[in-house]
C-alpha positions as CSV (number, residue, x, y, z in Angstrom):
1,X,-32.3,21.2,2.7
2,X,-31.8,24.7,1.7
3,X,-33.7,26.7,-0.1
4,X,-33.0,27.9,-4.0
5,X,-32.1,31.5,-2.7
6,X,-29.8,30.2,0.2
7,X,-27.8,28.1,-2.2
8,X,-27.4,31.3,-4.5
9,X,-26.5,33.5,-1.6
10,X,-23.4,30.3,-0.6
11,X,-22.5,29.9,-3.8
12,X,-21.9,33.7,-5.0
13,X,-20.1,33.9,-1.5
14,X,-17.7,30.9,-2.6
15,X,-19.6,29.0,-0.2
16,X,-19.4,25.2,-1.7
17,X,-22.5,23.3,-0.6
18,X,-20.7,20.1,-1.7
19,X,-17.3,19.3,-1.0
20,X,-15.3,16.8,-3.7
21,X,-15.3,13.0,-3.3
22,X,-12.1,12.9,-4.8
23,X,-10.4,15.4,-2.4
24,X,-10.7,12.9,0.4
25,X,-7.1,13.9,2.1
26,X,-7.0,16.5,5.0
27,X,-3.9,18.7,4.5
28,X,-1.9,17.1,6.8
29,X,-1.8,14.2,4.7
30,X,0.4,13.1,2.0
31,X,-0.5,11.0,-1.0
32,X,2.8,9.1,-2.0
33,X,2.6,6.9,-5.4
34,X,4.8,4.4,-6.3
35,X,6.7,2.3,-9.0
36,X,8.8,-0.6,-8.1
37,X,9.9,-3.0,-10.4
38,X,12.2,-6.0,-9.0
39,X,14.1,-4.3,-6.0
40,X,13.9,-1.1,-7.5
41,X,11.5,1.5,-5.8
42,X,10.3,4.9,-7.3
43,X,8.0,7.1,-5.6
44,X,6.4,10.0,-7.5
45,X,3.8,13.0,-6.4
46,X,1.2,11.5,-9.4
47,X,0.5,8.4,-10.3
48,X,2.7,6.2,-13.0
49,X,-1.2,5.7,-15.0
50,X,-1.4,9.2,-15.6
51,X,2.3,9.4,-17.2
52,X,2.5,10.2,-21.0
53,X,4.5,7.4,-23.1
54,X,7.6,9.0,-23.3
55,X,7.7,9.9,-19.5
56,X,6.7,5.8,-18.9
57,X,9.2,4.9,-21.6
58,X,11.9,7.1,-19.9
59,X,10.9,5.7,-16.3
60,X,11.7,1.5,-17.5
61,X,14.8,2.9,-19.1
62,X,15.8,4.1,-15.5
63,X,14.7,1.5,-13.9
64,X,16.0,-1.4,-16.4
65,X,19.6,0.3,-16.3
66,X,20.4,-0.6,-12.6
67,X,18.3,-4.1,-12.6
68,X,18.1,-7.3,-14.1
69,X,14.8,-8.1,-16.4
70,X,13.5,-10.8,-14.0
71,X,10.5,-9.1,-12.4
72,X,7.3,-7.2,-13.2
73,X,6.2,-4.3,-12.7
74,X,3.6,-3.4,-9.3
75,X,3.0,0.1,-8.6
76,X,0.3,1.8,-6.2
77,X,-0.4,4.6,-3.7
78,X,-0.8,5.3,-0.1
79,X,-1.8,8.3,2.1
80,X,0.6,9.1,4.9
81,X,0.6,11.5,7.9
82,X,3.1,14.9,7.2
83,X,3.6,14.5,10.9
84,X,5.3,10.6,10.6
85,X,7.5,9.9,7.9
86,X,7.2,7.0,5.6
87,X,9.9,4.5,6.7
88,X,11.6,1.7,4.3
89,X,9.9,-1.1,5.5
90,X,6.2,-0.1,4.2
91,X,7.8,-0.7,0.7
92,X,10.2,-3.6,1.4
93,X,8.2,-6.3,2.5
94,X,11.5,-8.1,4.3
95,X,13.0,-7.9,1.4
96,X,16.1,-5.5,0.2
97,X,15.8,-3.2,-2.0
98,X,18.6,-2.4,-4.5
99,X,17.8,1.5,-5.0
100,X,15.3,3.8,-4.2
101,X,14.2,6.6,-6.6
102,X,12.1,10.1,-5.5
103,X,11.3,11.4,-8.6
104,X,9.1,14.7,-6.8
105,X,10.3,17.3,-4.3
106,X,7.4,17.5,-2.6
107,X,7.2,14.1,-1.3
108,X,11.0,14.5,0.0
109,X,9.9,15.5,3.7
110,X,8.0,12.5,4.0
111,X,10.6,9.9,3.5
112,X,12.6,9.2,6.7
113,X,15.3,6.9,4.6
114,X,18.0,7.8,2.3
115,X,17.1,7.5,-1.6
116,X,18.2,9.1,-4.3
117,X,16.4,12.2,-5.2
118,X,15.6,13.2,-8.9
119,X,13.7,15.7,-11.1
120,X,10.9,14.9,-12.4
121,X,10.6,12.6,-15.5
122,X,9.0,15.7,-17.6
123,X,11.9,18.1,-16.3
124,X,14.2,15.5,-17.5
125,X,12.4,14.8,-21.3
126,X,12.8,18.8,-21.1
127,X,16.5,19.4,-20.5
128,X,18.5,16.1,-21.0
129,X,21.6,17.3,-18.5
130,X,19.0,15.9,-16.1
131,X,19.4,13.0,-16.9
132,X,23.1,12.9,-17.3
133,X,22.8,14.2,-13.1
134,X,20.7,11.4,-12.8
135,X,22.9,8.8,-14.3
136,X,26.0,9.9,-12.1
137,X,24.2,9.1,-9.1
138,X,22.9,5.4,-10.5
139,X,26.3,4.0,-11.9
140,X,28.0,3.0,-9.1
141,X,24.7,0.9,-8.7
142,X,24.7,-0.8,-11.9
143,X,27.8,-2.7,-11.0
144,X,25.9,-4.3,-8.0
């Protein structure tokens, strides 16, 4: 244990005596949360739980616009290595998935499969030609 005037001296030197529980991931490490509802698969830099309403409401719209309204919803999270990409079939489970959605830039290097990349769900509630770029890429999917 330190003493009083050790911990002073740390701290007013930026010295933390206690690291956070909650940052638990080295930085070679990549949290990656996602959305899939039916065989639709979103992955996002935060999780869906900390979405506002509108951002939520404006992610089933997405989602509900390729798919048919047969499945719920499961979402989660998973830490991966920067060094070895995510591949398809951590998501899949065997099965095929329809479309996959990145909704965060910074998550793009980790994914070693092809997906269809999109702003984020605020960037789009700001400026709705977002969406309209989104849409282009999802239509030719909503015919299969």
């Amino acid at each position: 244990m330190l003493s009083n005037k050790s911990q002073f001296i740390l701290s007013k030197i930026g010295i933390p005596l206690f690291g956070d529980s909650n940052k638990h991931q080295s930085n070679d490490e990549t949290r990656i949360f996602f959305f899939k509802k039916d065989n639709i698969l979103t992955l996002h830099a935060n999780s869906v739980d900390d979405y506002s309403e509108k951002e939520m409401k404006l992610l089933e719209a997405i989602v509900d616009s390729i798919r048919g309204p047969s499945a719920s919803a499961t979402m989660g999270a998973f830490l991966t290595s920067n060094k070895q990409p995510i591949e398809i079939r951590q998501f899949s489970e065997g099965e095929n998935l329809k479309a996959i959605i990145i909704f965060s830039s910074s998550i793009e290097s980790s994914i070693s499969f092809n997906a269809i990349t999109s702003p984020s769900l605020e960037q789009m509630l700001i400026d709705s030609n977002l969406k309209k770029t989104l849409w282009q890429k999802l239509k030719p999917l909503q015919a299969t």
